[in-house]
C-alpha positions in Angstrom: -84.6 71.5 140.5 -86.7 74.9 139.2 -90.3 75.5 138.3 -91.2 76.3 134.9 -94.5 78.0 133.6 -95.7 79.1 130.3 -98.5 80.2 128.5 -99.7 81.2 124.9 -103.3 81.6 123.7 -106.1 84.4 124.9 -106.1 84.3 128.4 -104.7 87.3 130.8 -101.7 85.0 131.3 -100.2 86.6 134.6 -102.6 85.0 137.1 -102.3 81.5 135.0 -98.8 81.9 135.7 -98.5 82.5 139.7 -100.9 79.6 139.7 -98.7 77.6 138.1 -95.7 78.5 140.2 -97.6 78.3 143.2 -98.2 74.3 142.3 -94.8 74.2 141.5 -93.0 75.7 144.3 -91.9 72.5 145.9 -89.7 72.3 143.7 -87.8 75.3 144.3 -88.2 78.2 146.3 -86.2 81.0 147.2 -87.0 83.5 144.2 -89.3 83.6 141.3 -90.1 85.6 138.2 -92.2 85.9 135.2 -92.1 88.0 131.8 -95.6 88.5 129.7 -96.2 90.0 126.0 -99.0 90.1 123.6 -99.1 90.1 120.1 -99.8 94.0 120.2 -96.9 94.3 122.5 -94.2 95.8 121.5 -91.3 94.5 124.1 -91.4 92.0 127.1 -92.1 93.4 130.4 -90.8 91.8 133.7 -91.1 91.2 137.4 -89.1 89.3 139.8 -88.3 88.9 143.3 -85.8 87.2 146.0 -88.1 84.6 148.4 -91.7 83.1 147.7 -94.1 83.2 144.8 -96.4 85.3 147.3 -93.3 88.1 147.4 -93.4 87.5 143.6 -97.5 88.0 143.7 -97.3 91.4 145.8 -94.5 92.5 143.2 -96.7 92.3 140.2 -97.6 95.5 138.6 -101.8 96.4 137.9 -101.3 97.0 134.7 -99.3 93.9 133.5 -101.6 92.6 130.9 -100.0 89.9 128.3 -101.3 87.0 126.7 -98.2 85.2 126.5 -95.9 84.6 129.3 -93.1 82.1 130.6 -92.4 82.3 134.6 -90.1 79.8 137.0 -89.6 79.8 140.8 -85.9 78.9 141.2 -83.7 76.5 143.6 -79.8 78.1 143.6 -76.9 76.4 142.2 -75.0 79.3 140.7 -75.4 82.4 142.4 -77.7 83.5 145.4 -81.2 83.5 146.1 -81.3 87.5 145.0 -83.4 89.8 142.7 -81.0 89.9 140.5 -80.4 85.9 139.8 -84.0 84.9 140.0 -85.3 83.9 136.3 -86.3 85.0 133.8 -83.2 86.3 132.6 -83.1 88.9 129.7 -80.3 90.8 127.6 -79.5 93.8 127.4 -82.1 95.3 124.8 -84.6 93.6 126.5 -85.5 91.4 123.2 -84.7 87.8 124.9 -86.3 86.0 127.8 -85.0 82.8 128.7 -86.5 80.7 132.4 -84.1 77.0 132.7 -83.5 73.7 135.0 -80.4 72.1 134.7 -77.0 73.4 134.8 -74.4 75.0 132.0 -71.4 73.0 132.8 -69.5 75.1 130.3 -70.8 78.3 131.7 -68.0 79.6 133.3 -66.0 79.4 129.8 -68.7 80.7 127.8 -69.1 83.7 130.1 -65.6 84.6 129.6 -65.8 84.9 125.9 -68.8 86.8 126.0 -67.0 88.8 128.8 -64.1 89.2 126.3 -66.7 90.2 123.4 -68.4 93.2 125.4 -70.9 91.4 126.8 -71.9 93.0 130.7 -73.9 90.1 133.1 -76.4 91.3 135.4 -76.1 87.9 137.3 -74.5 85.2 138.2 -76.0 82.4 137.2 -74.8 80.0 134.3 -78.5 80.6 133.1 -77.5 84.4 131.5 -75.2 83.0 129.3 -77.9 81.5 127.4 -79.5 84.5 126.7 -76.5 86.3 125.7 -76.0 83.6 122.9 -79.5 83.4 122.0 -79.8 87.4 121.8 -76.6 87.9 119.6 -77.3 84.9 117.4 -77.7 86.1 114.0 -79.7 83.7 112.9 -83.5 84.1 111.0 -86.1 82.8 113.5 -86.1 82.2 117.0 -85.6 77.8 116.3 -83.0 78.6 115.0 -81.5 81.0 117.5 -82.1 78.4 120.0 -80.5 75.8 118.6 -77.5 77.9 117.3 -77.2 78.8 121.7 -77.1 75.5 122.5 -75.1 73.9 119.8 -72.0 75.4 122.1 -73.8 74.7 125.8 -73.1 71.6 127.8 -74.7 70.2 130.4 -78.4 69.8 131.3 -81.8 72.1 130.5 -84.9 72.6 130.4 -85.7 75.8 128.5 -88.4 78.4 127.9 -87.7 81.1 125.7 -89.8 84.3 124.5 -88.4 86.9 122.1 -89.8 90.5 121.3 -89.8 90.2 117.6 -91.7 87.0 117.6 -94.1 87.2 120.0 -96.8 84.3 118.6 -94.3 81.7 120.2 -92.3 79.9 123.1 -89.7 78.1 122.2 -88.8 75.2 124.6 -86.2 72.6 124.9 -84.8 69.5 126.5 -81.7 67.9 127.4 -81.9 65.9 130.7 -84.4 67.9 132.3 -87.9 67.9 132.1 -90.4 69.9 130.0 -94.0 68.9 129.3 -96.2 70.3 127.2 -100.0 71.0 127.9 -102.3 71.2 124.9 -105.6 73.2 125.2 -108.6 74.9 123.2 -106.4 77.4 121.4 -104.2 77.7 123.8 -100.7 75.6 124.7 -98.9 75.2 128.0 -95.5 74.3 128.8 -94.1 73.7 132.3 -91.7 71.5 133.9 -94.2 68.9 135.7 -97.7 68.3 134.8 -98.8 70.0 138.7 -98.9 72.9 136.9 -100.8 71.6 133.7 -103.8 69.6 135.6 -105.8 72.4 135.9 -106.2 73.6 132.8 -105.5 70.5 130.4 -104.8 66.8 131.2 -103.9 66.4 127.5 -99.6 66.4 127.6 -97.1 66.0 125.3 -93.9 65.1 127.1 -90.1 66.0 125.5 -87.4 63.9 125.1 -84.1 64.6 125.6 -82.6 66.1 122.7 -85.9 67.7 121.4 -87.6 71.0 120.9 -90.9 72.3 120.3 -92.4 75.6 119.1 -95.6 76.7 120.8 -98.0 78.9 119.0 -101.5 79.2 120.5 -103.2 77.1 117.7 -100.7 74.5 117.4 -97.1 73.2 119.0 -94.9 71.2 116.4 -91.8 69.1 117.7 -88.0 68.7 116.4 -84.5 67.6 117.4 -82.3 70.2 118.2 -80.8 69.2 114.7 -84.0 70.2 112.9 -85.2 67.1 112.1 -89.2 67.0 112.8 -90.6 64.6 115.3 -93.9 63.2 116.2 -95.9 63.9 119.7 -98.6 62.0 120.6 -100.9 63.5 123.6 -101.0 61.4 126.7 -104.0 62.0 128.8 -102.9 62.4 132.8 -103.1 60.0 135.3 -104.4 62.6 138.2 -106.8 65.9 138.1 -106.3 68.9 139.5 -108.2 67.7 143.1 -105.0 65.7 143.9 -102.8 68.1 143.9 -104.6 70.1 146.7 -104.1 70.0 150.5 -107.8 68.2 150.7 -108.1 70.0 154.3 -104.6 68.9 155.8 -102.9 71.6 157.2 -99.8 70.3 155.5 -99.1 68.2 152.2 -96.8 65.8 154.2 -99.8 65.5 156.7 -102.1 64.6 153.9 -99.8 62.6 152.1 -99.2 60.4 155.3 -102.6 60.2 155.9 -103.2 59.0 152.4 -101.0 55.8 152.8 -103.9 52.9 153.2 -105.1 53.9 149.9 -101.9 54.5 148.5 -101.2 50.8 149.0 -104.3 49.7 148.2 -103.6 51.0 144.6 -100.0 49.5 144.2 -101.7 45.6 145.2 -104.8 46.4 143.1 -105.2 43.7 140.0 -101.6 42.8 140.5 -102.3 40.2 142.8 -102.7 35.6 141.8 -104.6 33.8 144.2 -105.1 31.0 142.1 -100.8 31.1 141.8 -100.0 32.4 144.9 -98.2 35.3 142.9 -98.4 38.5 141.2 -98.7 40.1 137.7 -96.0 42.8 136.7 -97.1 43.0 133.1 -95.3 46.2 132.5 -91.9 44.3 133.4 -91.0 42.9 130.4 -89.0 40.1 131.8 -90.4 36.6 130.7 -89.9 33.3 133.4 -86.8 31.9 131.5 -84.8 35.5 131.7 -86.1 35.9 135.4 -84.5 32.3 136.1 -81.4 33.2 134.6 -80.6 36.4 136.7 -77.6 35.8 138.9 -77.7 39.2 141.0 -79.7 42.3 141.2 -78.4 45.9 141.9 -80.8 48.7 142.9 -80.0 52.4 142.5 -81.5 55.1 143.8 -80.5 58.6 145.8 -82.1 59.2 149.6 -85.5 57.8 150.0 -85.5 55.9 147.5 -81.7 54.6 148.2 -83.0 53.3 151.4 -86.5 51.7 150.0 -83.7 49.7 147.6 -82.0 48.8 150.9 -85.3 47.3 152.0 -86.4 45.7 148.2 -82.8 43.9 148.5 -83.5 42.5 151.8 -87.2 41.5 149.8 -85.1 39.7 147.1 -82.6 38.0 149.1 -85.2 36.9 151.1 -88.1 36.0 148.7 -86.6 35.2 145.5 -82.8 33.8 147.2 -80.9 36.3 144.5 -78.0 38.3 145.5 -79.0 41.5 145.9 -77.6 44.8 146.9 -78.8 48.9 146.7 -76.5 51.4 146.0 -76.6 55.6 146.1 -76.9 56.2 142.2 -74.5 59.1 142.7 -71.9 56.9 143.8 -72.4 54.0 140.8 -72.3 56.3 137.9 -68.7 57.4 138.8 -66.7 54.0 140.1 -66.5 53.0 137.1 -68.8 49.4 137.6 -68.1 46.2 136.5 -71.7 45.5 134.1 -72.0 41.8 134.4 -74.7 40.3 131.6 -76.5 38.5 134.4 -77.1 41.1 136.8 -80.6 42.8 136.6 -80.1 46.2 137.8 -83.1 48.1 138.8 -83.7 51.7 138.9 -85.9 53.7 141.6 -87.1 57.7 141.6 -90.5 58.6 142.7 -90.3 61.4 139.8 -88.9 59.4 137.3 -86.3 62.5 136.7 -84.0 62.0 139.4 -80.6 62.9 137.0 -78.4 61.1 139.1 -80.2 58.0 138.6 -81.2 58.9 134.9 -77.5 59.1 134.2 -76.7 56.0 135.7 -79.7 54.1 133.6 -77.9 55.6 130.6 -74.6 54.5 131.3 -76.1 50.9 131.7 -77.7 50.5 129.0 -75.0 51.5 126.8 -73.3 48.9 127.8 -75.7 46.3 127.4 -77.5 45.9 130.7 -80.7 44.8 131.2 -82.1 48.4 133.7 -85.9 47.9 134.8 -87.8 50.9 136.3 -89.4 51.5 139.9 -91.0 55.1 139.7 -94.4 57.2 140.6 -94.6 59.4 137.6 -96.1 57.5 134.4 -94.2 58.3 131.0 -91.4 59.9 133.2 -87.6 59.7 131.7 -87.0 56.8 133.6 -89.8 54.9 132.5 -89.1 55.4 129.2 -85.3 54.6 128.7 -85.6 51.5 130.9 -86.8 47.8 129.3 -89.5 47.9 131.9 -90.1 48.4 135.4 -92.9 48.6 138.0 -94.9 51.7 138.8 -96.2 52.5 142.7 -99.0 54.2 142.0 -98.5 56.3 145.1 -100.3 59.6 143.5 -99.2 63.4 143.3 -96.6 63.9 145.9 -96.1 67.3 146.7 -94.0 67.8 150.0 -90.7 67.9 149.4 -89.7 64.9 151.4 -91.0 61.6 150.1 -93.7 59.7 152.5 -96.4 57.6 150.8 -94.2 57.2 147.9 -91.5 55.1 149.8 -94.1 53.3 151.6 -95.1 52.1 147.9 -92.3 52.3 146.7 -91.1 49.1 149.1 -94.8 47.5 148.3 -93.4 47.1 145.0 -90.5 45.8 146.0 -92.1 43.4 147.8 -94.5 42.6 144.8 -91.4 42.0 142.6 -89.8 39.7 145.0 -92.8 37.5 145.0 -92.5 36.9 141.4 -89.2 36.9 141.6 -89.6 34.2 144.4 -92.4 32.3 143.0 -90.6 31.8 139.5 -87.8 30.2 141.1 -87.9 28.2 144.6 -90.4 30.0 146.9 -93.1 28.0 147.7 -96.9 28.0 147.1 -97.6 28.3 150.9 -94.9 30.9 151.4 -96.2 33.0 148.4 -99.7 32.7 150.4 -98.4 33.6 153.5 -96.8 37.2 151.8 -99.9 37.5 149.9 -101.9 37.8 153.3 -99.6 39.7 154.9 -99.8 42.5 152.1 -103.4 42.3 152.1 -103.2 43.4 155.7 -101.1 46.2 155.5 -103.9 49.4 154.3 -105.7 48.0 157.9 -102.5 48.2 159.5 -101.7 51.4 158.1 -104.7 52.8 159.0 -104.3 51.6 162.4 -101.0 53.0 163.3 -102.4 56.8 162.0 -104.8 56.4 164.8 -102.0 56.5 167.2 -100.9 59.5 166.1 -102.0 61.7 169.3 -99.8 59.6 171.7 -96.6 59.9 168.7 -97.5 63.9 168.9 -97.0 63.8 172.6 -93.8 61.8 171.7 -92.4 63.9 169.8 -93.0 67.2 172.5 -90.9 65.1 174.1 -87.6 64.7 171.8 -88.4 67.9 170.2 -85.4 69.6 172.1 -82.7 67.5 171.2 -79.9 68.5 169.2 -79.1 65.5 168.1 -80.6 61.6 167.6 -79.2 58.1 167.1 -81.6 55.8 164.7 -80.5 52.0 165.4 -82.0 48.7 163.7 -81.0 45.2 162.6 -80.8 43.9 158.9 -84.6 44.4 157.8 -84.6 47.1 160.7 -81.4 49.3 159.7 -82.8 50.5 156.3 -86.1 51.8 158.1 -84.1 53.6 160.8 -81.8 55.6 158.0 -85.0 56.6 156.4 -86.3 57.8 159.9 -83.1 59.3 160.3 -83.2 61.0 156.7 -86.7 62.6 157.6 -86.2 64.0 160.7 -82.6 65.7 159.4 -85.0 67.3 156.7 -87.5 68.7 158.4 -86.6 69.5 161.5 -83.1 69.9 160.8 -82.4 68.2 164.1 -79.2 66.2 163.6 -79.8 62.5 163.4 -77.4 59.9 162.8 -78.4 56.2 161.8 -76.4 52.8 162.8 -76.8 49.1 162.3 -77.5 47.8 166.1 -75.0 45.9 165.8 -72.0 48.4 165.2 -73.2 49.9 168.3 -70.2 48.5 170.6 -67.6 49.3 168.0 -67.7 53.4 168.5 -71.0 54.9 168.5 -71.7 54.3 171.8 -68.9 56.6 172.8 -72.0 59.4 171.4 -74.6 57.9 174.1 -75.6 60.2 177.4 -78.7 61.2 178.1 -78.9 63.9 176.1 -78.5 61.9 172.8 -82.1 60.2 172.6 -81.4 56.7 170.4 -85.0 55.5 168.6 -84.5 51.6 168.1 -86.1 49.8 165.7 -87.3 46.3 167.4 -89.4 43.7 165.5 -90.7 40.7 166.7 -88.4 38.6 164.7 -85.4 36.1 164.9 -83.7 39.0 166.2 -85.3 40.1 169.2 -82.7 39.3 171.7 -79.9 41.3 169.8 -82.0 43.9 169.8 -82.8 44.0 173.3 -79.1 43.4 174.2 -78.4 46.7 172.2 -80.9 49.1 174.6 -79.2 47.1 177.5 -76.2 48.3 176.3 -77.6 51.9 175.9 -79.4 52.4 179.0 -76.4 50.9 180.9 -75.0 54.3 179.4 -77.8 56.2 180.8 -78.7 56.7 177.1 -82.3 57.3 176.5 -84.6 55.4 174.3 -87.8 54.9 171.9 -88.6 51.9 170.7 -90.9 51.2 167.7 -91.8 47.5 168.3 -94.6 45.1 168.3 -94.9 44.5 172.2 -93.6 46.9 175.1 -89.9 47.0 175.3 -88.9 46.8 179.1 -85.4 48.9 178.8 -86.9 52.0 176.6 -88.5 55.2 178.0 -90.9 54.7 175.9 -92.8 52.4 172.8 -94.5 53.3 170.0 -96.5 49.5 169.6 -96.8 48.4 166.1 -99.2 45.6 164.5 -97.7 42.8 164.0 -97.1 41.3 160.1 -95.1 39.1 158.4 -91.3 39.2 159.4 -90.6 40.6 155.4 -93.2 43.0 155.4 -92.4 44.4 159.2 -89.7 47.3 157.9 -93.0 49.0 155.8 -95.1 49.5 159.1 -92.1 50.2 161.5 -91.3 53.2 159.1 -94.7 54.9 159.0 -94.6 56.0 163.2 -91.5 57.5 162.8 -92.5 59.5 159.7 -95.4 60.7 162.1 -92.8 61.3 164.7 -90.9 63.4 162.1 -93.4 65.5 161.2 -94.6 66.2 164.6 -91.1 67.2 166.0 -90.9 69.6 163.0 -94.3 71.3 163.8 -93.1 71.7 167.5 -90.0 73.6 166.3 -92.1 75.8 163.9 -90.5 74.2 160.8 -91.9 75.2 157.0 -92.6 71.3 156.7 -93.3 71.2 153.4 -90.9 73.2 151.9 -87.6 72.3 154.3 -84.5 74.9 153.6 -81.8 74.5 151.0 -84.3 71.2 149.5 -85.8 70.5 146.7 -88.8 67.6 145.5 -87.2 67.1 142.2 -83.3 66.8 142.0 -82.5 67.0 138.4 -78.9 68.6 138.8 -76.0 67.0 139.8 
């Protein structure tokens, strides 16, 4: 959940670093550091600092000239945001630089020895004690060093490391953390997403878990961290540089809720079968006879994209009449789950990283299971170890807290549960009638974004409470966690979300009026529950926003919503109360895009 930056070629490399940190800083933030060398040098020289890459920025030296350089902008997990802890870390001597993701599970056993050996820490992150084995490893080259270290570490990495007495190279390696690699004009780039790469290269090499590769600034060559050599391909990137900027938002998250009708434009483009009343998935892999034959489907994901799998179940329930469930990938992965051979499980991450949900796809598929893939990030880890999958097409998502890339992410859903549907019993006229309504929903989109004056005013409103209830019912409850989710992370206003329907039995003891409930109300065969619930929270002077389709006598107030199809509903209701989110958060003063103790990218435990 770290930033990692590197450079080798001819280039003074310390501005192509804090660029390159600075793209990757939503993905940790609360120190950041860099070390630089030539090949006239004769040491590494360093700089680091506790808080931004700007306090890094003002911290860098005039005279810090190097060609060759590895940098990272942190998120904590073993030790605290300080000078001292922020990466790189070097040894003693000076002679080894080392920047990593992931996390030493041994560390704590491995520092001990060292301890025992002589060896003093300057820090006390699990990090250090990767240098400390790389420095005293008495092996020839640096490969080899490397891999000596990490023969005795456990646990996850992504690696950069410089050393002073071969200073043509970075040495980089992966074990369930990501590391790309950018290839230029006599020059190489490694980083930990390709944010950092776009504006120099689009052509990328991405690792594999278990691999290494030596960067020199003429070539790169790949291995396992056995030695065995290994062919790379270049990809070319998806997505230049542009769409990584702001584009004249004042905020990623405002841009990136802004960008939603063409968001969803993309994910419905070419996938949709008039003549069928269906869609193509191509990259799914799953022909009509397997499709007929699944018995249940099991979604995992962690926070957004948990509750986007609570809203694709509800899709393929609905749509395709499967048994279908989502599930916290943290959770599955340790319960020890019965794999039934009929069960198609489906695995969601708008990175395609996401470890908790990378682990779990592992575990699946070595026991047999058939895992499929809905992610954002094309050749990701998750894309490639599933047998196929669906990707949203949502774009660069920078802000920490996911927006357009849920919205697609349930698209998707819905996409799949039309085949899905169409293979087995739904109907032509049914798969017409969803066809229609998703062809509506970049209008609708667009239309509910023009509200967004009267949701600011809104959300001056509920801006000074300490704490909010979320309510809806089925398709309504997933899209009122996900509302609750995003105004807990950027506002860091409490909020706590219910089914409607467990109201009466306890959280209504919570309801006065200085706990504001938003209900979710569609126009749907539920309508009546729903308005039974605000009676029972006004008649508890509780008070309320709605998000519904027509004005909702017992609320305060409504935020109106087009109408769509009853299945596609939940994918409007949500994108109002991601407005209202954001809105609240700007009237407390938050740092929206980058919300405390968060990170985009969660590829730790």
């Amino acid at each position: 959940m770290c930033g990692i930056v590197g450079y080798i070629g001819k280039r003074d490399v310390a501005p192509l670093l804090l660029e390159g940190l600075a793209r990757l800083e939503y993905r940790g933030y609360d120190s950041a550091g860099m070390v630089v060398t030539s090949p006239k040098s004769t040491g590494l020289k360093m700089v680091k600092a506790k808080g931004r890459v700007r306090d890094l920025e003002a911290r860098v030296p005039k005279r810090f000239a190097g060609t060759t350089g590895i940098a990272h902008t942190r998120w904590a997990t073993h030790g605290a945001p300080s000078d001292h802890n922020a990466h790189p870390h070097m040894d003693p001597e000076n002679k080894v630089a080392v920047v990593h993701n992931g996390i030493v599970d041994n560390a704590s056993e491995l520092r001990a020895k060292l301890e025992a050996d002589g060896v003093v820490f300057a820090s006390e992150t699990d990090t250090e004690v990767l240098t400390h084995l790389i420095a005293r490893s008495q092996a020839e080259t640096l490969e080899e060093k490397v891999r000596e270290a990490l023969k005795v570490v456990e646990g996850t990495y992504g690696i950069a490391v410089m050393h002073a007495d071969f200073n043509d190279r970075i040495v980089v390696a992966r074990n369930g953390s990501p590391v790309v690699l950018g290839i230029g004009e006599k020059e190489m780039f490694v980083a930990s997403d390709v944010a950092a790469l776009v504006a120099h290269t689009r052509q990328v090499v991405t690792l594999n878990d278990g691999e290494m590769a030596t960067l020199k600034a003429e070539d790169f060559r790949t291995y396992t961290t056995t030695g065995t050599r290994t062919t790379a391909t270049p990809e070319t990137v998806e997505w230049e540089a542009a769409s990584y900027d702001m584009g004249g938002h004042d905020t990623y998250m405002h841009k990136e809720i802004s960008e939603q009708p063409d968001a969803v434009d993309r994910v419905l483009r070419g996938r949709i079968d008039d003549r069928f009343s269906t869609v193509h998935l191509g990259g799914l892999n799953l022909d009509a006879r397997e499709a007929r034959g699944i018995r249940r489907v099991k979604i995992l994901g962690c926070g957004t994209s948990y509750h986007a799998g609570l809203i694709g179940a509800g899709l393929i329930e609905s749509l395709a009449r499967i048994p279908a469930d989502s599930e916290p990938a943290s959770e599955f992965r340790y319960r020890n789950p019965v794999v039934d051979p009929d069960t198609l499980y489906i695995a969601v991450s708008q990175s395609g990283e996401t470890y908790d949900v990378l682990a779990a796809v592992q575990e699946l598929k070595r026991k047999g299971a058939r895992v499929l893939g809905v992610v954002n990030v094309v050749g990701s880890a998750i894309a490639r170890e599933t047998d196929g999958g669906v990707y949203v097409h949502a774009g660069p998502e920078v802000c920490v807290v996911s927006t357009k890339c849920f919205t697609n992410t349930v698209v998707a859903f819905a996409l799949l549960a039309l085949h899905l549907g169409r293979i087995r019993d739904l109907s032509v006229a049914d798969g017409k009638r969803i066809i229609e309504g998703l062809r509506r929903l970049p209008s609708q989109i667009s239309e509910i974004l023009e509200s967004e004056d009267e949701i600011k005013k809104l959300a001056a409103e509920y801006a000074d409470a300490k704490s909010m209830m979320f309510i809806g019912r089925v398709r309504g409850y997933p899209v009122a966690l996900e509302a609750s989710l995003k105004l807990k992370e950027i506002s860091y206003i409490h909020a706590e979300a219910y089914p409607a329907s467990e109201l009466k039995h306890g959280p209504l003891a919570l309801i006065e009026p200085a706990l504001p409930t938003v209900a979710i109300v569609p126009d749907d065969e539920l309508l009546e529950k729903n308005r039974a619930a605000l009676e029972e929270i006004k008649a508890r002077s509780g008070r309320i926003l709605a998000v519904a389709h027509q004005e909702q006598e017992k609320a305060d107030h409504t935020i109106l919503v087009p109408k769509n199809e009853d299945e596609l509903d939940p994918i409007l209701m949500g994108i109002p109360l991601q407005l209202l989110a954001y809105h609240t958060a700007l009237a407390l003063g938050r740092d929206i895009d980058k919300p405390r103790n968060l990170a985009k990218s969660v590829t730790v435990e």
